[in-house]
BADREN-809663 format. One line per 3 residues: for each residue x, y, z of C-alpha. Coordinates in steps of 0.2 Angstrom, whole numbers. Each point is the difference from the previous one (the first is absolute). Layout:
residues N
X,Y,Z | ...
This chain:
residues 536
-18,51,101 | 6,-19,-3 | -11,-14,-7
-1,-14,11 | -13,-15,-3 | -8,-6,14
-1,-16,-11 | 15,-13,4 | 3,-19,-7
-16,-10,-4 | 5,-18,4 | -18,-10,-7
-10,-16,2 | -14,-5,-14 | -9,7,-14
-10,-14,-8 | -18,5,8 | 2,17,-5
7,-2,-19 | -11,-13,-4 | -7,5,-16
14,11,-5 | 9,-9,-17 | 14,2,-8
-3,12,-15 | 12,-12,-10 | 9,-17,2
18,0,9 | 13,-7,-9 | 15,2,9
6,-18,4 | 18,-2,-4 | 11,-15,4
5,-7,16 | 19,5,1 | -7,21,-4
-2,12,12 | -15,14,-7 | -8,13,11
-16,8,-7 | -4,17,1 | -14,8,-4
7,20,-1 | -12,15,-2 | 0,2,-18
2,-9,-15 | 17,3,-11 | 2,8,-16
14,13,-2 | 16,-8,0 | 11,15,1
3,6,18 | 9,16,-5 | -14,7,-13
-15,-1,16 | -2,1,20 | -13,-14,-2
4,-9,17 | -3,-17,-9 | 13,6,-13
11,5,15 | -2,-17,5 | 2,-11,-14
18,11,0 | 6,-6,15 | -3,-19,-2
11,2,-17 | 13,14,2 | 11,9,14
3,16,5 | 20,8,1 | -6,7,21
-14,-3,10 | -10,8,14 | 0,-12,16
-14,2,14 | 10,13,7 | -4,10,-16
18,2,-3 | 9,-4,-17 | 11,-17,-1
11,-10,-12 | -10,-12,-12 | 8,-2,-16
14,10,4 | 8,10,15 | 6,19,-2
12,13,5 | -1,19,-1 | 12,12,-5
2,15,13 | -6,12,-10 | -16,-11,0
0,0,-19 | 7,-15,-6 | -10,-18,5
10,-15,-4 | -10,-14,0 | 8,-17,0
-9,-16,-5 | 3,-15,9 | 3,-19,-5
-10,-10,-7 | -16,8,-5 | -5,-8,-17
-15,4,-12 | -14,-12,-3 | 8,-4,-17
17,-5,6 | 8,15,-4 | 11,10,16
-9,17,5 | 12,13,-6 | 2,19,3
-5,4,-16 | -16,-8,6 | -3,11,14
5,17,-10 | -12,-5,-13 | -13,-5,14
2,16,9 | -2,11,-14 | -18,-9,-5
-6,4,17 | 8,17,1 | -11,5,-16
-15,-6,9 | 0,1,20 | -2,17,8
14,-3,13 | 10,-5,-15 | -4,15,-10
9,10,14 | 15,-11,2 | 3,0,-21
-4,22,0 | 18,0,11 | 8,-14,-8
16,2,-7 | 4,-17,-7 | -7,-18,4
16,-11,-7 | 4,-20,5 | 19,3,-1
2,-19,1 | -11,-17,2 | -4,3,18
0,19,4 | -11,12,-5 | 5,19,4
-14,12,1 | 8,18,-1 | -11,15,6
-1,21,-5 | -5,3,17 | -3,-9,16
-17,-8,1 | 0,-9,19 | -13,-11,-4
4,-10,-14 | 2,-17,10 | -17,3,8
-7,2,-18 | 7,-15,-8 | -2,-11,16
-18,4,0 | -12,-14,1 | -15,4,-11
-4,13,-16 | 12,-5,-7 | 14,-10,6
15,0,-13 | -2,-19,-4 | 18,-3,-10
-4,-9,-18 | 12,-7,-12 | 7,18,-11
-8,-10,-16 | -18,4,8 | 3,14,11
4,8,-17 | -19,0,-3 | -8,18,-2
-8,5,17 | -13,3,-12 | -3,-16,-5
-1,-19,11 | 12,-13,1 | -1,-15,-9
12,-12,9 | -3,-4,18 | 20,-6,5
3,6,17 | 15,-6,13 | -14,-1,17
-3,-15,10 | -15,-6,-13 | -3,-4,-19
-14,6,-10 | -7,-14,-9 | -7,9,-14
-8,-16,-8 | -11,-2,15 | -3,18,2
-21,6,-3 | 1,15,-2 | -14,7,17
-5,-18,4 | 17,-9,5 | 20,1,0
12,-12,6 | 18,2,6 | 12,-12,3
16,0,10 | 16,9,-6 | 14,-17,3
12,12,-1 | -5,16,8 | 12,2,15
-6,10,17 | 8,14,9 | 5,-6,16
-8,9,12 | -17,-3,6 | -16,7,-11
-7,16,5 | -13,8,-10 | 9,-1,-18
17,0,6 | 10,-14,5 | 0,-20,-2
-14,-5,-13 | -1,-20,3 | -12,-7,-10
-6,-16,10 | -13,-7,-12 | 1,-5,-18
-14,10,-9 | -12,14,4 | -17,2,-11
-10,15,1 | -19,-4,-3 | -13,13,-1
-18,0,6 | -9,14,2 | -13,-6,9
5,2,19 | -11,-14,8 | 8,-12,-15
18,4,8 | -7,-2,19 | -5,-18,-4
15,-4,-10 | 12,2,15 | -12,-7,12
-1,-14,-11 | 21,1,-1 | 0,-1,-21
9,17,1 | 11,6,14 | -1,17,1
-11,16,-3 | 10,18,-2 | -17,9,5
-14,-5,9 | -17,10,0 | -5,7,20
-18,-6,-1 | 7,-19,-4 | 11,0,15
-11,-8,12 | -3,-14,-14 | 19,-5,4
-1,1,18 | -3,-16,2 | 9,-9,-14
11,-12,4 | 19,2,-6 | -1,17,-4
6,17,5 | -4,17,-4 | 11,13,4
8,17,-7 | 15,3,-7 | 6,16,8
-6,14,11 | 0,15,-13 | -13,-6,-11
-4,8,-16 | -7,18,-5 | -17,1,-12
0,13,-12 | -8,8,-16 | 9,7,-15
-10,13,-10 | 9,2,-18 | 5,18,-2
2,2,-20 | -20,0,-2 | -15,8,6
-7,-1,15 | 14,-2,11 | 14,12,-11
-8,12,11 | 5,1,17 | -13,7,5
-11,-16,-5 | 15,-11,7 | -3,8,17
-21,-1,-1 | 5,-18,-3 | 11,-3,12
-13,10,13 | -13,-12,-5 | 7,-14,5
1,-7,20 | 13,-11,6 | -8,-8,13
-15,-4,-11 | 12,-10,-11 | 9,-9,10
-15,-6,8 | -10,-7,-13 | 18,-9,-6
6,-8,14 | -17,0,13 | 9,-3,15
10,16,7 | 14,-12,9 | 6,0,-21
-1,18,-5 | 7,18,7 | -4,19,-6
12,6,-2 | 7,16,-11 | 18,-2,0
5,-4,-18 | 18,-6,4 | -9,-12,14
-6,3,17 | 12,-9,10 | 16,4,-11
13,14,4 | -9,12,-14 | -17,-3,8
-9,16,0 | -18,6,-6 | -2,15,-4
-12,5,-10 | -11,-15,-1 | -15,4,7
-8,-2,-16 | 0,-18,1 | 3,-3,19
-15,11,8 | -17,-2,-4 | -7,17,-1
-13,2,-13 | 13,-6,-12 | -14,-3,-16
-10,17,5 | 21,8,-1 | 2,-10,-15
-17,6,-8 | 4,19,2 | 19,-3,-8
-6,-6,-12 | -13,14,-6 | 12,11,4
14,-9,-12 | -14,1,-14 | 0,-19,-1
-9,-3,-17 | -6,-19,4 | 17,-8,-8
-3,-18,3 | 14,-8,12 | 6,-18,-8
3,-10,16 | 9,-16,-3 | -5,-13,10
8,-15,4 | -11,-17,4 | 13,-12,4
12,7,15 | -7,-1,17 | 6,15,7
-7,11,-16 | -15,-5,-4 | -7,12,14
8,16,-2 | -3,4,-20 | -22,-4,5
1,10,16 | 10,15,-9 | -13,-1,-16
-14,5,15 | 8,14,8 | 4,7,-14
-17,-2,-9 | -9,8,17 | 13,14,-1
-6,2,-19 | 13,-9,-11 | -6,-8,-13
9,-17,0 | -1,-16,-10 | 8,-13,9
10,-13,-12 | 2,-18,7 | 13,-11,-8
14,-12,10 | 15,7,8 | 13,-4,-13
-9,8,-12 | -2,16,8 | 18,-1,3
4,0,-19 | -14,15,-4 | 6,10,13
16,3,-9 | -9,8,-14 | 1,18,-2
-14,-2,-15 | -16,11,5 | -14,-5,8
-10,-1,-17 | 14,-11,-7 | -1,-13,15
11,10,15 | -6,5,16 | -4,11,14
5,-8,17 | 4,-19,5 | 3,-5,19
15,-9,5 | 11,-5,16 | 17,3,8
9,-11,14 | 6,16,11 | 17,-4,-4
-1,3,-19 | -8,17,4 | 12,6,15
9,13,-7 | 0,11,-15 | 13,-8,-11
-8,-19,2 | -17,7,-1 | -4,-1,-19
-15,11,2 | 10,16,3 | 8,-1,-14
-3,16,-10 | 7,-2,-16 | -13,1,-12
-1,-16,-13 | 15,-5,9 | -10,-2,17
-11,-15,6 | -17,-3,-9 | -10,15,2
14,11,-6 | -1,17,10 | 14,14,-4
6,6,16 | 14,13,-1 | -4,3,19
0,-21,6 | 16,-2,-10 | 8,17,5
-4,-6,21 | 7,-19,-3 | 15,9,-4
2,8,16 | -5,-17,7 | 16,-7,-8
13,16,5 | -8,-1,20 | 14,-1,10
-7,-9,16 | -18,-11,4 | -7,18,8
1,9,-18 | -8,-16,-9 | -14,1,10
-4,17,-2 | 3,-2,-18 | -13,-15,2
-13,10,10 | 2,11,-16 | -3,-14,-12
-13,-7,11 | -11,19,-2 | 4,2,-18
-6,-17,-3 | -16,2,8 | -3,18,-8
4,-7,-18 | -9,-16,1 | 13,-8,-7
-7,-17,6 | -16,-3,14 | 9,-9,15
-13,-11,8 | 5,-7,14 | 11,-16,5
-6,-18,3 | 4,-16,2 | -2,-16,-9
2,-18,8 | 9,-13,-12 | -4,-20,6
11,-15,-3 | -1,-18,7 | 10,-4,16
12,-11,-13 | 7,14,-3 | 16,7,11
11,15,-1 | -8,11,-11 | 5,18,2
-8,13,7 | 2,11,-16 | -11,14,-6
4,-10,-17 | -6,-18,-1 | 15,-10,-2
3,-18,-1 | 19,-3,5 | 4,-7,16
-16,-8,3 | -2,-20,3 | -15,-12,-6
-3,-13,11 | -14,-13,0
C-alpha cells in the first residue's frame, strides 16, 4: 500500500477579504538592515532543549543541523554518503576507517579533530538504540591521527553505515570532545558546532525565538544537496525561528509576507491560502510521518500487557486520522509499523487499530477480564503542535468509552518533552501515555526505530524490557540477504503489535507554506535551510 496525496502545488492569489479580522497576537520585529539577508520561519514548535543527542524532539533534531554536521549521510536514495568524512572497510568488514576531510572548522575557530568524533560517537552510543548495538560489538573506537578515526568491530555488523547515516533519532551531530565529554545523563552547556549556521545564543528565547547566523567559514561538500548529504550552501545571512502557536496568526503573517515560511500548516486553513498572493503550499516528501502512542511500562495500568492490548484495542485508526487532518487526500490507515510504502511494509497483526469491529465493546470485555481496577491513565496532552493536539483528546475518549479512567494533562509540547523523560511515578508527577509522530523514514527498520528498543531504563521513554524485541533485532542484524530481513521484520511487526509496545496510528501528511521569494528549498522530510535563495 503507497501513500500518495491527491494534493499537489498550491500557487495562490489574495487573502485580505478572508483574514480580515485576524491580528497578529504580538508585534513583529524582525527588520534588519538593508545589506541582510533574513528568512523567517515560523517551525512547529517552540525551542527549549539544546542537546540534540539527550532527545528525539524533531525541533531539537532541527536546531542540530542548523549548528553541527554529521561524519555520513543518507541521500534521497536512502543510501549512506560522505559528509564530514569518507570511509573504507577492511575485508573482514571489521575495521571502518574513517577519514576527515579538509577544512571543516568548529564555530570557535578550532579545527574538527578525531578526537572530536570519538568522543562524539561515544555520547551517542550510550544513548541511541542503533548506537547501543554498534558499541555491544565494538572493539575499539581510536582516532590514530588528526584526521582518521578507526572504528574496530568483535563481529560483523552490516549496517553500521545505515545507522550513523540516519537522518532522524538521533543523528550522531559531532561536537568539540570538551562538550561531547558531557554525561549522557546530563545536557550540554556550549552550543559550538562546525555546520553551515551559528547559534546566536544572546538572541536565543528559549520557546519564543532563536536566531542563526551564517557560519563565514563553513566550507561545502561539492556535490549537490540531497536530503542531509551533500553541498550545504548557505545563501542567506541569518535565519530566526519565531513561534506562534496560534495557527490563523501564522496564516496572516505570510500572507502579509513579515515571515517567510510555515513548517506545518493546519488542513482546515488550507483553503484560506488558496488564494494568497506570493505563496505556496506544498509537502516535503511523499512518505509522510507515522502517529503513534507510547504507554509507560514501569507503572500500572499499562505494565500489564494485557491492559496495553485493551488499550490498543480501544482505540481506531481511521477515527484519528480523521478528526486530525479532516480531509482524507492527507491521512492513510495503515498498520505497517515500518511504513506502508517502504520495503519492511507489512501489517500483521493490526486489526486492533485498523478495523473497526466493535473495537470499545472488545476493549470493554478485555478489560473485565484483565481485572482492570479503575487505575487512572495520565495522558499528556500537548496544546501547541498542530498535528498533536488531536490525537491525546480523541484517545482520552475511546479509552473513557472502553472504561479507562483517564485524566487528560494539557501543557505545551516542550514541556511534555522534558516530563516524559521522567521515570518518577505517576503520583510524583510521571505518566501513563503521551502521543507523538514519526516521519516513516525514522521508523523504517528496527535498528533506526527508537521505539523498539527493548532495553529497559536503557530504551526510549516508556522504558519496556524486552528480552524477546532485543533477541529478534539481533537476527535483523546477522540476516544474510533482504528476504531473511523481512521475515525477521514481519516477526517484529507481530510481536509489536501483541506487546503493545507502542499504538501505531496511522500515517498523515502535513503541508508546510513559504512565500514564492523563496527558491530551492529541498524537498527533505527535515526542514532544512541550506541551498535555498531569498529573493524580493
Amino acid at each position: 500500500m503507497s501513500f500518495k496525496p491527491r494534493m499537489g502545488t498550491f500557487r495562490n492569489t489574495s487573502v485580505a477579504a478572508v483574514m480580515a479580522g485576524a491580528t497578529l497576537a504580538a508585534p513583529m520585529a524582525f527588520a534588519q538592515d538593508d545589506e541582510t539577508t533574513t528568512l523567517t520561519a515560523v517551525m512547529h514548535s517552540g525551542l527549549r532543549v539544546l542537546d540534540p543527542i539527550i532527545t528525539t524532539a524533531h525541533i531539537t533534531r532541527d536546531h542540530g543541523y542548523m549548528i553541527y554536521d554529521v561524519l555520513t549521510a543518507v541521500d534521497e536514495n536512502f543510501e549512506p554518503q560522505p559528509q564530514m568524512a569518507s570511509w573504507e572497510v577492511s575485508d573482514d568488514d571489521l575495521t571502518y576507517t574513517f577519514t576527515l576531510r579538509d577544512g571543516l572548522m568548529f564555530h570557535d575557530g578550532s579545527p574538527v579533530t578525531a578526537e572530536d568524533v570519538v568522543a562524539s560517537l561515544e555520547r551517542w552510543g550510550q544513548i541511541d538504540s542503533g548506537g547501543q548495538l554498534i558499541f555491544d560489538r565494538t572493539e575499539s573506537l581510536e582516532a590514530t591521527d588528526e584526521k582518521t578515526v578507526t572504528w574496530t568491530l568483535s563481529e560483523p555488523f552490516p549496517p553500521l553505515l545505515t545507522v550513523i547515516s540516519k537522518q532522524s533519532a538521533v543523528p550522531p551531530f559531532i561536537m568539540p570532545a570538551s562538550v561531547a565529554a558531557t554525561s549522557p545523563d546530563e545536557t550540554i552547556t556550549e552550543y559550538i558546532g562546525s555546520g553551515p549556521f551559528v547559534f546566536e545564543e544572546d538572541e536565543y528565547e528559549p520557546g519564543v525565538s532563536v536566531t542563526y547566523s551564517k557560519f563565514e567559514d563553513y566550507v561545502p561538500r561539492d556535490e549537490p544537496a540531497s536530503w542531509m548529504a551533500g553541498g550545504k550552501v548557505v545563501n542567506v545571512d541569518e535565519v530566526v525561528w519565531t513561534t506562534m502557536p496560534d495557527a490563523v496568526t501564522a496564516v496572516n503573517a505570510l500572507s502579509n509576507g513579515e515571515v517567510d515560511y510555515i513548517e506545518q500548516v493546519q488542513i482546515d486553513l488550507l483553503p484560506i491560502l488558496e488564494n494568497a498572493p506570493d505563496v505556496v503550499v506544498e509537502t516535503r516528501d511523499d512518505l509522510g510521518y507515522v502517529a503513534i502512542g507510547r504507554p509507560n511500562f514501569l507503572y500500572p495500568p499499562f505494565d500489564n500487557k494485557e491492559l496495553r492490548q485493551a488499550a490498543l484495542t480501544a482505540l481506531d485508526q481511521e477515527n484519528m486520522l480523521a478528526t486530525m487532518q479532516g480531509n482524507p487526500d492527507y491521512y492513510n490507515v495503515c498498520g505497517a509499523i515500518f511504513g506502508c510504502a517502504t520495503p519492511l511494509a507489512d501489517e500483521s497483526g493490526s486489526d486492533p487499530v485498523t478495523s473497526d469491529d466493535e473495537g470499545p465493546e472488545q476493549a470493554r470485555a478485555m478489560l473485565e477480564e484483565a481485572g482492570y481496577d479503575g487505575t487512572p491513565i495520565v495522558l499528556m496532552a500537548p496544546t501547541d503542535v498542530i498535528s498533536l493536539v488531536n490525537q491525546p483528546v480523541v484517545a482520552a475518549q475511546a479509552l473513557r468509552e472502553a472504561g479507562f479512567e483517564v485524566e487528560l494533562q494539557s501543557m505545551d509540547w516542550q514541556s511534555l518533552v522534558q516530563r516524559r523523560a521522567q521515570q518518577s511515578p505517576v503520583s510524583e508527577g510521571g505518566w501513563n501515555l503521551f502521543f507523538t509522530n514519526w516521519m516513516v523514514p525514522e521508523v523504517s527498520d528496527p535498528l533506526i526505530n527508537v521505539m523498539l528498543n527493548g532495553r529497559g531504563d536503557d530504551a526510549w521513554f516508556g522504558w519496556p524490557t524486552d528480552p524477546e524485541l532485543e533477541e529478534m533485532r539481533e537476527e535483523f542484524i546477522a540476516a544474510e540477504d533482504e528476504a531473511a530481513r523481512k521475515e525477521v521484520a514481519v516477526r517484529i511487526q507481530e510481536h509489536v503489535m501483541d506487546n503493545v509496545n507502542y499504538m501505531h496510528m496511522g500515517e498523515y501528511l502535513i503541508p508546510q507554506a513559504r512565500s514564492t521569494a523563496i527558491e530551492g528549498m529541498l524537498p527533505s522530510p527535515v526542514p532544512v535551510f541550506w541551498n535555498l535563495t531569498k529573493g524580493e
